[in-house]
LUMMIGU-317462 format. One record per residue: residue number from 1; chain; residue in three letters; x, y, z of N, C-alpha, C in turn. Coordinates in Angstrom, 2 decimals. Layout:
residues N
REC    n  chain  res     n.c1     n.c2     n.c3    ca.c1    ca.c2    ca.c3     c.c1     c.c2     c.c3
REC  NUM      A  Ala        X        Y        Z        X        Y        Z        X        Y        Z
...
This chain:
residues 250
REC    n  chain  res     n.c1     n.c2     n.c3    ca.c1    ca.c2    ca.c3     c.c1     c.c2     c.c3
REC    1      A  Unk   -12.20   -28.16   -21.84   -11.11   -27.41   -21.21    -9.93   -27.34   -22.18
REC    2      A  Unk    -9.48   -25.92   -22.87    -8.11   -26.02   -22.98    -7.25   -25.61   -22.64
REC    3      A  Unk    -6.24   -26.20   -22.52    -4.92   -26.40   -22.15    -3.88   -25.98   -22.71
REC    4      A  Unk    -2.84   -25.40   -22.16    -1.56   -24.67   -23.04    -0.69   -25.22   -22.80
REC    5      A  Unk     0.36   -25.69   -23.76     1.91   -26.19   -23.45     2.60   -25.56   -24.02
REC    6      A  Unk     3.59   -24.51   -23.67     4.56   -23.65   -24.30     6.27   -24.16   -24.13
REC    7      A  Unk     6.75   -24.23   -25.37     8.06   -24.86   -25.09     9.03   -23.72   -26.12
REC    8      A  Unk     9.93   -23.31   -26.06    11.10   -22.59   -26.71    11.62   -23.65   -27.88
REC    9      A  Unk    11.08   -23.18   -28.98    11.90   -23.90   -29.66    13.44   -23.43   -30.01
REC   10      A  Unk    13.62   -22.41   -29.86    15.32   -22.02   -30.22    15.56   -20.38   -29.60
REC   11      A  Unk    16.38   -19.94   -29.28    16.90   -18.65   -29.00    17.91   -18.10   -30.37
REC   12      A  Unk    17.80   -17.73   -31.06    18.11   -17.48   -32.30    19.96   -16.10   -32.15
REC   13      A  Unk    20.53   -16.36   -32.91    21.59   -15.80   -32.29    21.37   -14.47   -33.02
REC   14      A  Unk    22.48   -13.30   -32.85    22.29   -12.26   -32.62    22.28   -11.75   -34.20
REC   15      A  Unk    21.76   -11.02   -34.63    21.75   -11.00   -36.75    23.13   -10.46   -36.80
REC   16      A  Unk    23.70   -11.01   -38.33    25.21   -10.37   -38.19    25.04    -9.30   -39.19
REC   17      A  Unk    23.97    -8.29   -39.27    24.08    -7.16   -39.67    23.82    -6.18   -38.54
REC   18      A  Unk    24.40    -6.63   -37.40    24.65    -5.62   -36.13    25.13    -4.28   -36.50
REC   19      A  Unk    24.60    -3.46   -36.09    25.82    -1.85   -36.35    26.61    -1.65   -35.32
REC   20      A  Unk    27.54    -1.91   -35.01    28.58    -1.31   -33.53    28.69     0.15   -33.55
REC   21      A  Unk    28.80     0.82   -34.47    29.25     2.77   -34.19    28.55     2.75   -35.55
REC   22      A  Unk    28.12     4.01   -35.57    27.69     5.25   -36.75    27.66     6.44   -36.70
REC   23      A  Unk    28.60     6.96   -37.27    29.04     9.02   -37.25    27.78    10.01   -37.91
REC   24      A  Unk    27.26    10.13   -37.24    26.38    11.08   -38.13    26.38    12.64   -37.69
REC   25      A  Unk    26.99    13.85   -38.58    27.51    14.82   -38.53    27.86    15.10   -36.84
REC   26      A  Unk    29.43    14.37   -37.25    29.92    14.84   -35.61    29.19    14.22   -34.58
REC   27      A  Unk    28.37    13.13   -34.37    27.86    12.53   -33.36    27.81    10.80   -33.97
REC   28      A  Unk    27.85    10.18   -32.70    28.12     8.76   -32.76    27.84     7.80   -31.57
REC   29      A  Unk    27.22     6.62   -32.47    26.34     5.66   -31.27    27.48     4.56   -31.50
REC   30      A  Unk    27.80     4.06   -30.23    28.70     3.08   -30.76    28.29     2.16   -29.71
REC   31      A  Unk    28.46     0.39   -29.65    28.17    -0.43   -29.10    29.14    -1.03   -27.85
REC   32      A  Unk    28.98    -0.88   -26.72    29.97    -1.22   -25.84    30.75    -2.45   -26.24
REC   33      A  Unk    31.99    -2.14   -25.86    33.23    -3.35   -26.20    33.83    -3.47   -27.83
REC   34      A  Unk    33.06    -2.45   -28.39    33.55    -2.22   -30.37    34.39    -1.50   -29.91
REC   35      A  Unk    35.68    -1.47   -31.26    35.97    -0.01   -31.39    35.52     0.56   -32.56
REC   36      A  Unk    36.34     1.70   -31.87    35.93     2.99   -32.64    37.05     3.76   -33.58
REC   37      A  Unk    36.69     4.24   -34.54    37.83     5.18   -35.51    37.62     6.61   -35.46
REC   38      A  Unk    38.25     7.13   -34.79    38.51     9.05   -34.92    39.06     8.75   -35.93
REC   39      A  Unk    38.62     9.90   -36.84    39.47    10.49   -37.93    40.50    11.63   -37.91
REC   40      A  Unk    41.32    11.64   -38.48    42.84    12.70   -38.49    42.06    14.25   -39.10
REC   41      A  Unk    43.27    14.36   -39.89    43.46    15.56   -40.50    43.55    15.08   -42.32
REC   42      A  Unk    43.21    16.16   -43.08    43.55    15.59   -44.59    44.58    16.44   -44.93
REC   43      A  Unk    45.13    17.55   -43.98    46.03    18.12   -44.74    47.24    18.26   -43.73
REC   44      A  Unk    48.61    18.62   -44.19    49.82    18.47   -43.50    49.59    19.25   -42.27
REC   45      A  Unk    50.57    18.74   -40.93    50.49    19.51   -39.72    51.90    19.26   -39.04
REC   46      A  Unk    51.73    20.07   -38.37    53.10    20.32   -37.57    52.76    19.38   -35.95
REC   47      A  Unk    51.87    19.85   -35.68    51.50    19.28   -34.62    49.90    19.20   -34.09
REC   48      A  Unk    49.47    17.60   -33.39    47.76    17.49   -33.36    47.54    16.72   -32.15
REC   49      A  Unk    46.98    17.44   -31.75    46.67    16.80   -30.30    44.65    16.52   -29.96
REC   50      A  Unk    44.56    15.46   -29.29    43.29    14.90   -29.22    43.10    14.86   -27.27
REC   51      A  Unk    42.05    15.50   -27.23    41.62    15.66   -26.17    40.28    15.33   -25.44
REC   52      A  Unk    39.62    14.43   -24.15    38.47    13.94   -24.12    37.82    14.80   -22.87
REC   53      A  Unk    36.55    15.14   -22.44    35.94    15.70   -21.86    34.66    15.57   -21.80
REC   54      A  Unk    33.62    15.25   -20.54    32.70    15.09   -19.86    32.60    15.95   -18.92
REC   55      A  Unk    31.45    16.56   -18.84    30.95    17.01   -17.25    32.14    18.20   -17.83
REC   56      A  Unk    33.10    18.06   -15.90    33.89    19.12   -15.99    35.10    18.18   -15.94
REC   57      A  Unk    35.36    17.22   -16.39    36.31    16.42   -16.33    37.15    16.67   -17.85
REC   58      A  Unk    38.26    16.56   -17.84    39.07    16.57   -19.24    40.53    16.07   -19.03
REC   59      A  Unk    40.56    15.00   -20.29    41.76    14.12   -20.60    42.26    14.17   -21.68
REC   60      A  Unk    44.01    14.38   -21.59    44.50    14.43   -22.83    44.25    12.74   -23.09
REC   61      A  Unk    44.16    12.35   -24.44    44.31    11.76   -25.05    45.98    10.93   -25.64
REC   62      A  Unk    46.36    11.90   -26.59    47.66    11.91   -27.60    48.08    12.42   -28.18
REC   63      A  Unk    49.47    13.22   -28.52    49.85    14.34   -29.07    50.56    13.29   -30.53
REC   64      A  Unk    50.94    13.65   -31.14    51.15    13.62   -32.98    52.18    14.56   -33.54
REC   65      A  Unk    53.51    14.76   -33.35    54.21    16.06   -33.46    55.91    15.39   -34.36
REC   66      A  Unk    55.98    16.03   -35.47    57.31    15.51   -35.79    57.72    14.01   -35.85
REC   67      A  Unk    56.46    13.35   -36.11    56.54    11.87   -36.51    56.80    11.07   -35.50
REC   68      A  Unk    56.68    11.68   -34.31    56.41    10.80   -32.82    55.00    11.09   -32.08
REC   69      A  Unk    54.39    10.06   -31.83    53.20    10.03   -30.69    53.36     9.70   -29.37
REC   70      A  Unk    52.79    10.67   -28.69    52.78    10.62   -27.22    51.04    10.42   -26.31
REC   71      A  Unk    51.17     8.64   -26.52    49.65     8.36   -25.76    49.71     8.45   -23.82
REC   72      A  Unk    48.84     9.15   -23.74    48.79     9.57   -22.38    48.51     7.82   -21.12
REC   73      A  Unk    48.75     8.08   -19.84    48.34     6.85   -19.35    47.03     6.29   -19.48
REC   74      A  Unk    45.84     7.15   -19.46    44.81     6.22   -19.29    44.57     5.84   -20.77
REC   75      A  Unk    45.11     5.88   -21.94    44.62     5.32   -23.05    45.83     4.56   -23.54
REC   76      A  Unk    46.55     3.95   -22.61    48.02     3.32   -23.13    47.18     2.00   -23.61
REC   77      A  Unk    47.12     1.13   -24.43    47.13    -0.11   -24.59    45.74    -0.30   -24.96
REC   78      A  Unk    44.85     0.94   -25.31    43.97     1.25   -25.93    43.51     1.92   -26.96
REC   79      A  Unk    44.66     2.67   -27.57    44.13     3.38   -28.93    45.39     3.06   -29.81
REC   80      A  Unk    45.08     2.95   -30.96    46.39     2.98   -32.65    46.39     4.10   -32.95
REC   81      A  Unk    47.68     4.99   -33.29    47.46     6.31   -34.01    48.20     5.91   -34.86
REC   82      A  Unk    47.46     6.25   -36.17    48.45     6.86   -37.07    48.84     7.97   -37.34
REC   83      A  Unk    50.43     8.61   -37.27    50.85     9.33   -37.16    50.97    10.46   -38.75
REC   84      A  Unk    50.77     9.58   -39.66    50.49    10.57   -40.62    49.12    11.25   -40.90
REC   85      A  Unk    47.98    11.13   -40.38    47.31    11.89   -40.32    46.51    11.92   -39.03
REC   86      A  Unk    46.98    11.82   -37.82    46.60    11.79   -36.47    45.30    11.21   -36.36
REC   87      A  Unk    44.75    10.41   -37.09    43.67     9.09   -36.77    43.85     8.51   -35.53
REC   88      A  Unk    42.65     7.70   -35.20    43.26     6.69   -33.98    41.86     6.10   -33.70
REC   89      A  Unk    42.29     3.90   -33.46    40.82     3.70   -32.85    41.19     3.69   -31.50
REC   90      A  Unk    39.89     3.23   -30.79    39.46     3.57   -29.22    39.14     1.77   -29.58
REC   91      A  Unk    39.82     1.06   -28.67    39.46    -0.41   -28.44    38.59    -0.34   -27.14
REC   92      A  Unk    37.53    -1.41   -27.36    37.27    -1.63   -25.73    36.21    -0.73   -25.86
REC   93      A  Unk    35.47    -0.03   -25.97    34.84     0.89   -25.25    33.93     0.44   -24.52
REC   94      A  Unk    33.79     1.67   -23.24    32.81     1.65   -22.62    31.81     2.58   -22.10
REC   95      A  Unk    30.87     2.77   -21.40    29.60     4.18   -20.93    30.89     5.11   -20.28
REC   96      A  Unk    31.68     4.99   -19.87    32.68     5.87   -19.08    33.88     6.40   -20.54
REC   97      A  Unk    33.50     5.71   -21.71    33.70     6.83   -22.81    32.65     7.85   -23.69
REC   98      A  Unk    31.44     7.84   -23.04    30.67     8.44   -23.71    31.06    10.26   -23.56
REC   99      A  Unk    31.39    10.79   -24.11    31.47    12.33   -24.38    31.80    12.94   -25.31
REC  100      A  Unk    33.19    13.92   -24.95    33.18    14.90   -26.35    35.09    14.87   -27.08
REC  101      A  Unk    35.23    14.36   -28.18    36.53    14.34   -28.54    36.91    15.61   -29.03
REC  102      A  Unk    38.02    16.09   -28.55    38.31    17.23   -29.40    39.74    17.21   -30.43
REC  103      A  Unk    40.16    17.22   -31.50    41.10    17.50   -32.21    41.64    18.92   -32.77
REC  104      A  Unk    43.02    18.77   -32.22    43.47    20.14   -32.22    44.47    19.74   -33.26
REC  105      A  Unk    44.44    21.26   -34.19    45.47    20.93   -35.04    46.61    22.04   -35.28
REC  106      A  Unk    48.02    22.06   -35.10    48.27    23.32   -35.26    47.80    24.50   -34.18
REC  107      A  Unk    47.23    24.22   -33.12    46.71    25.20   -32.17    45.67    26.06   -33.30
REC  108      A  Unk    45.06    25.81   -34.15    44.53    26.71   -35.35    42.79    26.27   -34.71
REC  109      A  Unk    41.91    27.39   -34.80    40.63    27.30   -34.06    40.06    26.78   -35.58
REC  110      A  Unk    40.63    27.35   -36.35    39.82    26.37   -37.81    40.05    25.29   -37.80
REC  111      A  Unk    41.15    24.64   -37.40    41.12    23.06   -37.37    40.81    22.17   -36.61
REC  112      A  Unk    40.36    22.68   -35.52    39.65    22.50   -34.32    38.36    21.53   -34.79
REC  113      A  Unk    38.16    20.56   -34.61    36.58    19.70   -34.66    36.38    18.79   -33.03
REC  114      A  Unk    35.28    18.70   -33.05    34.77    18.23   -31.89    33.85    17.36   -32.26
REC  115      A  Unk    34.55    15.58   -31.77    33.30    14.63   -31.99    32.60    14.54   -30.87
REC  116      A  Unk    31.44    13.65   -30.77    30.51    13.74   -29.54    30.08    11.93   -29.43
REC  117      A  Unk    30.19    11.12   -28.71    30.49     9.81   -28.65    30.00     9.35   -27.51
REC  118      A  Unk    28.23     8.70   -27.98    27.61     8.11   -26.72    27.98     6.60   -27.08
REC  119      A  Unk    27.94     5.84   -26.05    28.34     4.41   -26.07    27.03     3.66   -25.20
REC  120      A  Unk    26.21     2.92   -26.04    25.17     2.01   -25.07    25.48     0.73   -25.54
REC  121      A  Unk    24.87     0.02   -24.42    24.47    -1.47   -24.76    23.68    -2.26   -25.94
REC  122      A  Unk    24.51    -3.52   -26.44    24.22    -3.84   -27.73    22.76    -4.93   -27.02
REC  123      A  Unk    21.94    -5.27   -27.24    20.99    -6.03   -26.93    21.25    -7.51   -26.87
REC  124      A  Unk    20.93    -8.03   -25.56    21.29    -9.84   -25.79    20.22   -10.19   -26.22
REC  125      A  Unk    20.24   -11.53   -26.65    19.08   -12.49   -27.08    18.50   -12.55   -26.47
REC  126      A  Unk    16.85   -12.22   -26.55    15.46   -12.24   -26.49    15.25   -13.17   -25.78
REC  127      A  Unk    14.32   -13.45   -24.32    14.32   -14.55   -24.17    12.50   -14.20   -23.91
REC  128      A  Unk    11.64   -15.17   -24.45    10.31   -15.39   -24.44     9.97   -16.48   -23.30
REC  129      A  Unk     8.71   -15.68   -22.71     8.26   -17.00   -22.09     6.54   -16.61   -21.87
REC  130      A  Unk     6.31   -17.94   -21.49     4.54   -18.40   -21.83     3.92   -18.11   -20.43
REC  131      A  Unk     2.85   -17.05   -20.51     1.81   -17.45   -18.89     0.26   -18.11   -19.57
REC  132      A  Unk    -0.20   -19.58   -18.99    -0.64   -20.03   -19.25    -2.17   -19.50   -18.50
REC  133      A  Unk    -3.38   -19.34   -19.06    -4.70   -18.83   -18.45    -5.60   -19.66   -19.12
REC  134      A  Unk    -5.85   -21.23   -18.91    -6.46   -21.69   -19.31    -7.82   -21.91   -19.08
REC  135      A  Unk    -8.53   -21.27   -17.62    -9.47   -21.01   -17.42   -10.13   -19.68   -17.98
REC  136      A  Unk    -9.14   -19.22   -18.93   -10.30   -18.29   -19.36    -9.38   -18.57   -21.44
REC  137      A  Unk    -8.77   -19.44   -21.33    -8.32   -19.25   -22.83    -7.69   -18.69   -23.65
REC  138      A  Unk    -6.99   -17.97   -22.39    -5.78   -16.89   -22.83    -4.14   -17.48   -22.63
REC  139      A  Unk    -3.43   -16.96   -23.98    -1.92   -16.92   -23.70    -1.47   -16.14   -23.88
REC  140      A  Unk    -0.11   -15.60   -23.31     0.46   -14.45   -22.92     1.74   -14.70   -23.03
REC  141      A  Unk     2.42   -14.15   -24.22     3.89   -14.11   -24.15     4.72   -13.06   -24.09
REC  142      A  Unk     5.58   -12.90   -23.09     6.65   -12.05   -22.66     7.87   -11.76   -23.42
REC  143      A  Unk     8.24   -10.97   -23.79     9.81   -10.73   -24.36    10.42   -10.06   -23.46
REC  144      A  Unk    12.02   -10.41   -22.89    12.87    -9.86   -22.29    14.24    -9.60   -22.98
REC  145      A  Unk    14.95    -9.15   -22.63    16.50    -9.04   -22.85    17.13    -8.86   -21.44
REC  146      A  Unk    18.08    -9.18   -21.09    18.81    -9.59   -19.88    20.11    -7.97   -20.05
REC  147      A  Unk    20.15    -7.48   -21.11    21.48    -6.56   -21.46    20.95    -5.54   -22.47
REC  148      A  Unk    20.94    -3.98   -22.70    20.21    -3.19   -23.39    18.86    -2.61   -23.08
REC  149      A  Unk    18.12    -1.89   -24.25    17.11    -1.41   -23.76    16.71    -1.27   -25.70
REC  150      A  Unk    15.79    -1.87   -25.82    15.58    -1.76   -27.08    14.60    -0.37   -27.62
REC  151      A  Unk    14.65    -0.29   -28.39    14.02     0.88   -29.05    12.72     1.02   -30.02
REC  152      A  Unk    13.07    -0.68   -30.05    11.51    -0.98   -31.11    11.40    -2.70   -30.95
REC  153      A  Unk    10.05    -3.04   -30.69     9.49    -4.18   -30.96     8.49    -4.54   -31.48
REC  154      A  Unk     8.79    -5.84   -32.22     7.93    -6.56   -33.18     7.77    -8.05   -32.78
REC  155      A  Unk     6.50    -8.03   -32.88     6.24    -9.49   -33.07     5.59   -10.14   -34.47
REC  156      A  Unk     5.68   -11.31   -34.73     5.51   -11.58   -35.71     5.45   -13.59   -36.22
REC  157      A  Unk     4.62   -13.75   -36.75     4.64   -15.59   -36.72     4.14   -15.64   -38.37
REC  158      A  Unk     5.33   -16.74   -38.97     5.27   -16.56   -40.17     5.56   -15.65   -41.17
REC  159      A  Unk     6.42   -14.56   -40.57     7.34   -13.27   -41.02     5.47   -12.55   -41.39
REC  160      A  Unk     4.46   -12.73   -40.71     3.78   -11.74   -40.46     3.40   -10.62   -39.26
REC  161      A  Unk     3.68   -10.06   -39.24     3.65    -9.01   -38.36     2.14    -9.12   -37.70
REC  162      A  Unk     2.67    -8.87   -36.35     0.72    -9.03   -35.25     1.05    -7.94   -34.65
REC  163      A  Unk    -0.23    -7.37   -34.22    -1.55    -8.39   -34.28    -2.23    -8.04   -35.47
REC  164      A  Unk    -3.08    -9.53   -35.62    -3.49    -9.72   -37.20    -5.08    -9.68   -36.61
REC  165      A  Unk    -5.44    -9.95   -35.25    -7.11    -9.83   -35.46    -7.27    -9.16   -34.31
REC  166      A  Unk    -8.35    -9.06   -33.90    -9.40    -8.72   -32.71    -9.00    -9.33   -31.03
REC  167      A  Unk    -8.39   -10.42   -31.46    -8.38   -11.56   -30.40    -7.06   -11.32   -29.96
REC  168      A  Unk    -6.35   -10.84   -30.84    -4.81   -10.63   -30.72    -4.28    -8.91   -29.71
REC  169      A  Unk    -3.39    -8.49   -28.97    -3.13    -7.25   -28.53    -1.18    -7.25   -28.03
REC  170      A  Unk    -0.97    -6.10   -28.22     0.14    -5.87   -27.29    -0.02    -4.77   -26.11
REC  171      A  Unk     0.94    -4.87   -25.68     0.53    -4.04   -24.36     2.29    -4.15   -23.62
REC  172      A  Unk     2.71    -3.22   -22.54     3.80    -2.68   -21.64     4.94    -2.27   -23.02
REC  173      A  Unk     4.41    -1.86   -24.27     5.02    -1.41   -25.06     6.09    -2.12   -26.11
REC  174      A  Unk     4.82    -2.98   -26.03     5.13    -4.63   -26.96     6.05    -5.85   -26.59
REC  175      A  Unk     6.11    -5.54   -25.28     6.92    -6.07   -24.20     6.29    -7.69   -24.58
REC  176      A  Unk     4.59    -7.34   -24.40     3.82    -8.82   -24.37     2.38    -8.62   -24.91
REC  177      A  Unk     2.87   -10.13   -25.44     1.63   -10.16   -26.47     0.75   -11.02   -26.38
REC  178      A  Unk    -0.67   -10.89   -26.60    -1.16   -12.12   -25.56    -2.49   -12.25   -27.01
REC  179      A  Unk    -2.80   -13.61   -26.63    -4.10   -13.78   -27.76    -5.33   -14.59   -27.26
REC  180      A  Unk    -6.39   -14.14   -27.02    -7.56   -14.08   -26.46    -8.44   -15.34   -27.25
REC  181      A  Unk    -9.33   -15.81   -26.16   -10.18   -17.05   -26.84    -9.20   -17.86   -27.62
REC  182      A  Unk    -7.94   -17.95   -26.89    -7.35   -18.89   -27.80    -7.54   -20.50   -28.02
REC  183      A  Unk    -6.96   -20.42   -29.79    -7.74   -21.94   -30.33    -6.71   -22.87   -30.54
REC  184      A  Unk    -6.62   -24.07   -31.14    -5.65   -24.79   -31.23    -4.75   -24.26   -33.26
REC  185      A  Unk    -5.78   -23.56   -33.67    -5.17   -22.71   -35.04    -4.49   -22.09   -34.16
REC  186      A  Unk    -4.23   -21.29   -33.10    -3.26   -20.34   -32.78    -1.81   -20.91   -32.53
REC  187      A  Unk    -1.69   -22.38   -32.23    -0.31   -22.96   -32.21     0.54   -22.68   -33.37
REC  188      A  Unk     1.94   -22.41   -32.87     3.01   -22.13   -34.08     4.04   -21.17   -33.72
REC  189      A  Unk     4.69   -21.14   -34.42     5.65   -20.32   -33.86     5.90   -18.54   -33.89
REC  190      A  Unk     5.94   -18.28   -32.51     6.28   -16.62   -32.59     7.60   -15.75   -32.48
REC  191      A  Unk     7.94   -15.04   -33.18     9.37   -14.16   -33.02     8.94   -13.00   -32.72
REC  192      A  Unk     9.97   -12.96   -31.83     9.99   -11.65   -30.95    11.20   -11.12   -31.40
REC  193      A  Unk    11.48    -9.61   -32.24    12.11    -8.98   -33.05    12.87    -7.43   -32.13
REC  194      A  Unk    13.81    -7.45   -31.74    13.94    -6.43   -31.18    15.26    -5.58   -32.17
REC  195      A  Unk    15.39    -4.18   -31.21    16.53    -3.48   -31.75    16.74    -2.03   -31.39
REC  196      A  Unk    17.94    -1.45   -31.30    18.14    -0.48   -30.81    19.10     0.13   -31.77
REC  197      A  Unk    19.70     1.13   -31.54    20.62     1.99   -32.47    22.05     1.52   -32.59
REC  198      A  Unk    22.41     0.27   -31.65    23.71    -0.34   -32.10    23.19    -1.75   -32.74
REC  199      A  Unk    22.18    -2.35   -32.41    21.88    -4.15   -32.34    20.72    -4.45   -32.96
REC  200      A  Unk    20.63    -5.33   -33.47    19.58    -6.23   -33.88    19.28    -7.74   -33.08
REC  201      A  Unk    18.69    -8.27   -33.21    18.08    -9.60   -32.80    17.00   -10.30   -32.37
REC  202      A  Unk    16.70   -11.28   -32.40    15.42   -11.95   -32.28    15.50   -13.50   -31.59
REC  203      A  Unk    14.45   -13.61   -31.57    14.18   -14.97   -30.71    12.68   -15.77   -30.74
REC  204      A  Unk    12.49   -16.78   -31.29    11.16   -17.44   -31.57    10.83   -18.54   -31.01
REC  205      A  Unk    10.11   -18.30   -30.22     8.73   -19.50   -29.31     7.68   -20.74   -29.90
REC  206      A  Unk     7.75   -21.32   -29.39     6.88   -22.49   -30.63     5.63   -22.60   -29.17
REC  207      A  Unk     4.58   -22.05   -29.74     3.05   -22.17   -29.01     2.84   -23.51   -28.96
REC  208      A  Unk     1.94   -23.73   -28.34     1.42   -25.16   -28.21    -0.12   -25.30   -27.32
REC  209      A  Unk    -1.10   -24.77   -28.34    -2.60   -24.69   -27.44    -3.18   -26.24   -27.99
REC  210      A  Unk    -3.38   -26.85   -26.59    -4.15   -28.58   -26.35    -5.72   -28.20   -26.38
REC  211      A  Unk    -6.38   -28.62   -26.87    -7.52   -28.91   -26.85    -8.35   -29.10   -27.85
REC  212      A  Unk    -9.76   -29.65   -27.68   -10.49   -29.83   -29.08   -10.73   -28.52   -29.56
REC  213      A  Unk   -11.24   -28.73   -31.34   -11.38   -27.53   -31.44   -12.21   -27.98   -33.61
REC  214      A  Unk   -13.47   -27.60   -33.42   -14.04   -28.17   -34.59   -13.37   -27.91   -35.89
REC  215      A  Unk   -13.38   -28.23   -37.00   -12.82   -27.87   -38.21   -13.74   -27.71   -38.95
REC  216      A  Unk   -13.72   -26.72   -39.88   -14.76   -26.35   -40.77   -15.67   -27.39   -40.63
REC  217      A  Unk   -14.84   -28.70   -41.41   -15.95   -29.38   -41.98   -17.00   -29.90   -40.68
REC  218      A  Unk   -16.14   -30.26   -39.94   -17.18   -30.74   -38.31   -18.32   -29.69   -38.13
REC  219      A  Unk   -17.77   -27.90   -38.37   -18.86   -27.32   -38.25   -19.84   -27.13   -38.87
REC  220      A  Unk   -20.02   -27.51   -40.44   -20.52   -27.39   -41.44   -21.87   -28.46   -41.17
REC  221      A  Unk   -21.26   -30.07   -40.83   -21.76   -31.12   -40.52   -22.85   -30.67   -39.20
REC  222      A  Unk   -22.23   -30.10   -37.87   -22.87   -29.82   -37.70   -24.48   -28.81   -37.08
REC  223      A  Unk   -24.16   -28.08   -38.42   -24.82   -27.35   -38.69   -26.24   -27.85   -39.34
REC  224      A  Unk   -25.59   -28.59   -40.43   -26.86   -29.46   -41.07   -27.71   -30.21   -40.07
REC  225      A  Unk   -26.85   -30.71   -39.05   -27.59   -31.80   -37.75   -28.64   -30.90   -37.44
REC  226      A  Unk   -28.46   -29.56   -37.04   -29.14   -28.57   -35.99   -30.48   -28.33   -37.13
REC  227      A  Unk   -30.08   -28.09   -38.44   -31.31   -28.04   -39.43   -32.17   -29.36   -39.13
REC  228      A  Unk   -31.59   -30.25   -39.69   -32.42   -31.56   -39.60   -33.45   -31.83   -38.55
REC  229      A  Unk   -32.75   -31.52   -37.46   -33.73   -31.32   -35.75   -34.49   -30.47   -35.90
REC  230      A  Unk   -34.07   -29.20   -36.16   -35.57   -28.59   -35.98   -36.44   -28.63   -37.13
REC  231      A  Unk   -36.32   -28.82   -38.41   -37.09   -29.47   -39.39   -37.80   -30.52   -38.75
REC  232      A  Unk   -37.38   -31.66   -38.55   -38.16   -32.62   -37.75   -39.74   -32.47   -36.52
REC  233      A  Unk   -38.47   -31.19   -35.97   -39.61   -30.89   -34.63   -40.73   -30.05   -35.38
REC  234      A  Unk   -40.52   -29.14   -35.84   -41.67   -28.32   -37.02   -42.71   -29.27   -37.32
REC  235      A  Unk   -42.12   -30.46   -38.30   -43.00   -30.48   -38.95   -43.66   -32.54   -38.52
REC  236      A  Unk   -42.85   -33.20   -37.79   -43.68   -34.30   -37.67   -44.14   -33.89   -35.95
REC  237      A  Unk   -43.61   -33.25   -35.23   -44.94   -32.86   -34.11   -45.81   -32.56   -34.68
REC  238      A  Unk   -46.28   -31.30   -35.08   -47.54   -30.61   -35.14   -48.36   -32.08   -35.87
REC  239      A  Unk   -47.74   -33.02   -36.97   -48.65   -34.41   -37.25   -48.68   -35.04   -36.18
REC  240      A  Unk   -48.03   -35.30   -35.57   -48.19   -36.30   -34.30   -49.50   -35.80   -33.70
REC  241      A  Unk   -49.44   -34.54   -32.88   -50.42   -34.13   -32.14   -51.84   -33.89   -32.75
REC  242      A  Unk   -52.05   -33.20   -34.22   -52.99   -33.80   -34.89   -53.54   -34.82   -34.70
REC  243      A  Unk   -52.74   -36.25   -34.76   -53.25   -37.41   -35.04   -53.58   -38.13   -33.90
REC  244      A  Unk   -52.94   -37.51   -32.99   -53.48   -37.87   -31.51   -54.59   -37.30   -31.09
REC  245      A  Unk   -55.33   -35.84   -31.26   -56.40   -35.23   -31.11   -57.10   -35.84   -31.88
REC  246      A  Unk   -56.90   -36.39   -33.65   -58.12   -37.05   -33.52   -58.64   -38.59   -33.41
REC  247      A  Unk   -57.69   -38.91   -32.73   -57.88   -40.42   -32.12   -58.69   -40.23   -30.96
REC  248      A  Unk   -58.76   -39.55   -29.98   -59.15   -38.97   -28.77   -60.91   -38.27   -29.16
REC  249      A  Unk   -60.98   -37.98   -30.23   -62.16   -37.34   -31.12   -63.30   -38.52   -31.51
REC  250      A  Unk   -62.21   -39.74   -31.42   -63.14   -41.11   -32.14   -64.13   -40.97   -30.73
């Protein structure tokens, strides 16, 4: 009979090459609770105003005019402008800032740009856990996150990437990974690798399969046993029984 003991060896903290926001032509993923940097203008203005809109909903922002700024109420104590080139971050964010920024410059439709600013959840630490099937020799490990929705998973033991054989599978979209006819070589530790378009992180399990389990050399040994026996039976029966037929012959 074997037996599984699964214990956590560590929850590993979050990698600090996290991305919180990234602009890519006029669009941007940013990580709830980062801020964020709008960019200004590069050339002189009289006056620039920033404006936000969802759905059919629309909020001024902050006007920029003659070296005074005027931040509206719902972004008081939430955005920095600088007034020489009407920049400004967004502290705090949250899903109820995800939409469309607009910067007006000069009332001029050429200076007009429009950012576009979704905000999701950064991923918490991974948490793994063991379902034990020792009547048939199977283990099964789960990856969760409690916060996010990841976008890609990996598993991996020994910074090798699985599954490495036959015995090995993933499945609910690498959610869980389970390894079949399992042996006591399968003990060790597994990381569960996740990540999404703001976050990185991971989290690694230390296996623990109980039971006997031969080693080469035991099998090698016996192998030779199983020769030896039936060599034996081959060849001193058929003398035995000979020698008994012709005792029986006297």
């Amino acid at each position: 009979m074997i037996t599984f003991g699964c214990s956590i060896l560590c929850l590993l903290q979050l990698l600090s090459n996290r991305i919180s926001a990234q602009w890519t032509r006029d669009r941007m993923l940013a990580a709830t609770g980062s801020t964020i940097p709008f960019p200004g203008t590069d050339n002189k203005f009289n006056s620039l105003n920033w404006d936000f809109s969802v759905s059919s909903r629309n909020l001024p922002i902050t006007e920029v005019y003659d070296g005074k700024t005027i931040i509206y109420e719902k972004y008081k104590n939430r955005i920095k402008v600088n007034i020489s080139d009407g920049s400004f971050q967004l502290k705090d964010v949250g899903k109820a800032d995800s939409g469309h920024y607009k910067m007006t410059v000069d009332l001029d439709p050429h200076r007009t740009r429009i950012l576009t600013l979704g905000v999701i959840d950064p991923l918490s630490t991974p948490s793994i856990s063991c379902e034990n099937h020792p009547e048939n020799h199977t283990a099964v490990l789960n990856c969760t996150v409690q916060r996010g929705r990841a976008a890609s998973i990996l598993w991996s033991r020994e910074e090798v990437v699985l599954p490495v054989c036959p015995r090995q599978s993933l499945s609910d979209g690498n959610v869980t990974f389970t390894i079949w006819n399992a042996e006591k070589s399968d003990s060790g530790y597994y990381t569960c690798s996740m990540e999404n378009q703001v976050s990185r992180t991971n989290s690694t399990y230390q296996l623990v399969i109980e039971g006997h389990e031969l080693n080469p050399r035991s099998r090698v040994g016996l192998f030779l046993t199983i020769i030896v026996v039936i060599t034996v039976v081959l060849v001193f029966i058929p003398l035995l029984v000979h020698a008994w037929t012709a005792f029986l012959n006297k």
